[in-house]
C-alpha positions as CSV (number, residue, x, y, z in Angstrom):
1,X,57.1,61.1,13.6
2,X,54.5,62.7,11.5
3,X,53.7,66.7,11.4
4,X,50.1,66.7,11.6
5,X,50.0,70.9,12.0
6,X,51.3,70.8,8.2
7,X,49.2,70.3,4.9
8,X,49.5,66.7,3.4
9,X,52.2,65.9,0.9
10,X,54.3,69.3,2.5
11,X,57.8,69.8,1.3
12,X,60.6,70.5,3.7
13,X,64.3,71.7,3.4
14,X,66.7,71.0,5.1
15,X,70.0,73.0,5.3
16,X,73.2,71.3,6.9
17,X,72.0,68.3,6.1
18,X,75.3,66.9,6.4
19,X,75.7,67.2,9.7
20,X,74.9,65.0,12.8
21,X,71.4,66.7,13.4
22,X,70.9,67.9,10.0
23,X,71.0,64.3,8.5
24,X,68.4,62.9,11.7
25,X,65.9,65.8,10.1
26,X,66.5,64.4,6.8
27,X,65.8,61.0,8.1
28,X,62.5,61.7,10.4
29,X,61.4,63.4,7.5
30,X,61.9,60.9,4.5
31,X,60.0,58.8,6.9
32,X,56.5,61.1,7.4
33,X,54.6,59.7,4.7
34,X,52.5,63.0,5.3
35,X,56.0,64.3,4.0
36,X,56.4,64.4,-0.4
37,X,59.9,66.0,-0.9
38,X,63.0,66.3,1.5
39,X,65.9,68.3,0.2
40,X,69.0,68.8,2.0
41,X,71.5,71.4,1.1
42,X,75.0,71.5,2.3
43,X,78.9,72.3,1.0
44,X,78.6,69.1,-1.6
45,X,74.8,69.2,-2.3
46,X,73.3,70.0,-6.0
47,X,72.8,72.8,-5.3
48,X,75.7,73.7,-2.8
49,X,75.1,75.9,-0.5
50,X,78.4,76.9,1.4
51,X,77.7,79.6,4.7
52,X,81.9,81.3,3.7
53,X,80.0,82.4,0.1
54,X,77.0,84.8,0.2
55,X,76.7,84.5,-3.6
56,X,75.7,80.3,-2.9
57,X,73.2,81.0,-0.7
58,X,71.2,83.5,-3.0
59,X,71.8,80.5,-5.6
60,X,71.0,77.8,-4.0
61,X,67.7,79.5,-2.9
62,X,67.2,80.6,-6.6
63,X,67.9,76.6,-7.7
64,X,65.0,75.1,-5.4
65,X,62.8,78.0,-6.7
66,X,60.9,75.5,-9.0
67,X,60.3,72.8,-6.5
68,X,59.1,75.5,-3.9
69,X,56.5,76.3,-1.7
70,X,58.1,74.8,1.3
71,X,55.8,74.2,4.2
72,X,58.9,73.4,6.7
73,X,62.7,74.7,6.3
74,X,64.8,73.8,8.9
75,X,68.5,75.8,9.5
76,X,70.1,73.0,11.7
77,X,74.3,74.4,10.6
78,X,76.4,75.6,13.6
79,X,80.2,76.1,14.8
80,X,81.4,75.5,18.3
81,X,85.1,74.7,17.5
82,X,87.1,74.3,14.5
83,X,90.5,72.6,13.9
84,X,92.3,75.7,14.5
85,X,90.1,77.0,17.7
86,X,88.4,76.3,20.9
87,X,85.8,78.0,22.6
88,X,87.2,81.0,24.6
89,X,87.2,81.3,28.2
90,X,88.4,84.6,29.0
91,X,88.8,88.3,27.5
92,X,92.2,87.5,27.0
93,X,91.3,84.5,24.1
94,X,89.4,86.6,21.8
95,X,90.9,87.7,18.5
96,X,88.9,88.7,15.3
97,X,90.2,85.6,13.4
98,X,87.8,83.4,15.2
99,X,85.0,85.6,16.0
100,X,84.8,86.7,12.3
101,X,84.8,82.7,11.5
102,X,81.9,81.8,14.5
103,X,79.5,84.7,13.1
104,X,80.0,83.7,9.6
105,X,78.6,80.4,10.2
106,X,76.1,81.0,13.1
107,X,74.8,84.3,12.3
108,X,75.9,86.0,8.7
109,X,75.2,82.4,7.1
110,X,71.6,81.9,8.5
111,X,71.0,85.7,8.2
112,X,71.1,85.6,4.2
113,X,69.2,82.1,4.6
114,X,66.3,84.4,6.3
115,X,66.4,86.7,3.2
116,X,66.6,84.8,0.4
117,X,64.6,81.0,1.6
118,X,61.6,83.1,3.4
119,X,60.4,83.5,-0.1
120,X,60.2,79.9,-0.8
121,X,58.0,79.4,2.4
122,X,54.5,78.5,1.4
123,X,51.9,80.9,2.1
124,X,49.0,78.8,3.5
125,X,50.9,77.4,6.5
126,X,54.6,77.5,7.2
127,X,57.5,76.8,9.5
128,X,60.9,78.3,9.6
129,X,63.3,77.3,12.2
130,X,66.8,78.1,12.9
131,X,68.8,75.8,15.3
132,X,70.4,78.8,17.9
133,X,71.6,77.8,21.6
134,X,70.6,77.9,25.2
135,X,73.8,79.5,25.7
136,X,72.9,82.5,23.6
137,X,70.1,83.5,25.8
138,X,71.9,86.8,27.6
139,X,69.7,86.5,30.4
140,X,70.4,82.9,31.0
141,X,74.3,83.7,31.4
142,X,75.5,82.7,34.5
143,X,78.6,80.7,33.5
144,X,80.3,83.0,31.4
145,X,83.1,82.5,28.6
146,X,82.5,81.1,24.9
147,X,82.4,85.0,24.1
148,X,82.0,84.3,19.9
149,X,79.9,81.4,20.4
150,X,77.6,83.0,22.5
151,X,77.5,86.4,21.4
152,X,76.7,84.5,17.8
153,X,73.7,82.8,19.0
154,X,72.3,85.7,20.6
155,X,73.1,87.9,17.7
156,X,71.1,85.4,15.5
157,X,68.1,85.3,18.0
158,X,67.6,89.0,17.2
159,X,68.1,88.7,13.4
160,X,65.2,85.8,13.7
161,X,63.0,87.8,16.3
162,X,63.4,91.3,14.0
163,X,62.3,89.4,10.2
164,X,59.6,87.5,12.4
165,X,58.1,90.9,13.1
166,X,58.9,92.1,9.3
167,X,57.6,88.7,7.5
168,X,54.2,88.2,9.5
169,X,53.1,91.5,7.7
170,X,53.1,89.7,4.5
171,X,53.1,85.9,5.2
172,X,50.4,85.7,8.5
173,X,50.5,81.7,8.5
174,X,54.6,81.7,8.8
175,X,56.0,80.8,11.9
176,X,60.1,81.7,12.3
177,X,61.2,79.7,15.3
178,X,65.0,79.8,17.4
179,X,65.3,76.2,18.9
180,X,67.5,75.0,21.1
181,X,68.4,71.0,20.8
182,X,69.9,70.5,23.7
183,X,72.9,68.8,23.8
184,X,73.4,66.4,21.4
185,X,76.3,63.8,20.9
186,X,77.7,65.1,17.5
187,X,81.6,66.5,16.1
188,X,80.3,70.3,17.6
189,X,79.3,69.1,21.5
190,X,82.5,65.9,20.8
191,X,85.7,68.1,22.9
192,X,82.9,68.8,25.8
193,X,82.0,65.3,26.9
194,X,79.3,65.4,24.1
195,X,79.3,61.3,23.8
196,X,79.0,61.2,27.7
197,X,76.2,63.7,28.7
198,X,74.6,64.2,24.9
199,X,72.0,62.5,23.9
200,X,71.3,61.0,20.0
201,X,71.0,63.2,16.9
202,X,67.9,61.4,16.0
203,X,66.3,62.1,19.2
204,X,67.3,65.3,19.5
205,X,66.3,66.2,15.9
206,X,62.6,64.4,16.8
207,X,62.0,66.3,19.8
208,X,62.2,69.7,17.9
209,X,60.3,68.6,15.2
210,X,57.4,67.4,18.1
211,X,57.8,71.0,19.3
212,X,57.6,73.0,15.8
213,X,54.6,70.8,15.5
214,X,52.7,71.7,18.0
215,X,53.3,76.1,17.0
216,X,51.0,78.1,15.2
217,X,51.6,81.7,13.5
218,X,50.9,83.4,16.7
219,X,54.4,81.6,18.2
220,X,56.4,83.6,15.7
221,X,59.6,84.6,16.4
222,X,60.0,83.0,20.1
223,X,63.1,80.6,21.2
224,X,62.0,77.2,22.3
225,X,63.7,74.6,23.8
226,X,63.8,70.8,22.4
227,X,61.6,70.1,25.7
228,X,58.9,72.7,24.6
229,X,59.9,75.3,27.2
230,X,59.6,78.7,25.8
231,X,63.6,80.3,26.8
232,X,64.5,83.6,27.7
233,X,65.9,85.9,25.0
């Protein structure tokens, strides 16, 4: 997999990189020679960057300052489920415990990743790209339930549309991209017959990258799927 839309020797980041999708970008990327530095950042990285603590996000970003401009950052961190919760399927599951613990990770988290990483993107020719979800497209909603993680995923696809709008006034060549992977057999998709109907990390994780790669500037702030298919907000 190389990214030919990208200058030679780019740099990339990678944040959740220690997760099943997060670590196949790390290892598509480590493998471009076109590619000269691969960072991933996650809870036990140097620098650590944890999504329950603002103040390591603004560090970590401050950290990788010197090895910046980064022609590619990739936001591939998400929660479905946790130990202590499951996806809701009716009004009557929701409580504020959860839904403050889903939007921390899918929204607040990548929210402060848009402020304070978009500065480290490089100016000639750039690509940011958040990992949202098919199923927080409001108008493709036909199943129902999931309330927080769906209303999280949509919620972020506005935060990425509104600072694509805002960041193209000053950085022209930066493309800010929602994708959905599809789904893929990892710990998040695992309760939902993930190992059954998912499909590999590393094939997920190469799709999107053969999708971000084929985006120009003008494709900022739109929600792709891993197939290429532009999705519905």
């Amino acid at each position: 997999m190389h990214m030919h839309s990208l200058p030679e020797q780019y740099k990339a980041l990678v944040i959740g990189a220690s997760g099943a999708i997060g670590t196949a970008f790390v290892d598509l990327l480590n493998a471009d020679p076109r590619c000269a530095l691969v960072i991933g950042l996650h809870r036990q990285s140097q620098p650590a960057i944890d999504f329950t603590s603002e103040a390591s996000i603004a560090d970590a970003a401050s950290a990788l300052a010197g090895q910046a401009p980064f022609h590619l950052i990739i936001n591939a961190t998400g929660v479905l489920h946790a130990a202590e919760f499951m996806p809701e399927k009716k009004l009557g599951d929701l409580h504020y415990e959860q839904m403050l613990a889903t939007f921390q990770i899918n929204t607040f988290g990548p929210a402060m990743v848009l402020r304070h990483f978009s500065k480290l993107l490089a100016k000639d020719k750039a690509v940011m790209a958040v990992l949202s979800a098919k199923v927080g497209s409001i108008e493709d909603n036909r199943l129902g339930g999931w309330y927080s993680y769906r209303s999280s995923k949509a919620a972020l696809n506005m935060l990425l549309k509104t600072a694509a709008i805002e960041i193209r006034r000053t950085q022209p060549n930066t493309a800010l991209i929602a994708l959905h992977p599809g789904t893929v057999n990892s710990s998040l998709s695992q309760p939902f017959r993930g190992a059954e109907i998912g499909r590999p990390a590393h094939d997920a994780a190469r799709d999107m990258l053969k999708v971000l790669d084929g985006l120009t500037a003008d494709d900022s702030g739109q929600f792709y799927s891993y197939t290429g298919e532009k999705l519905p907000w």
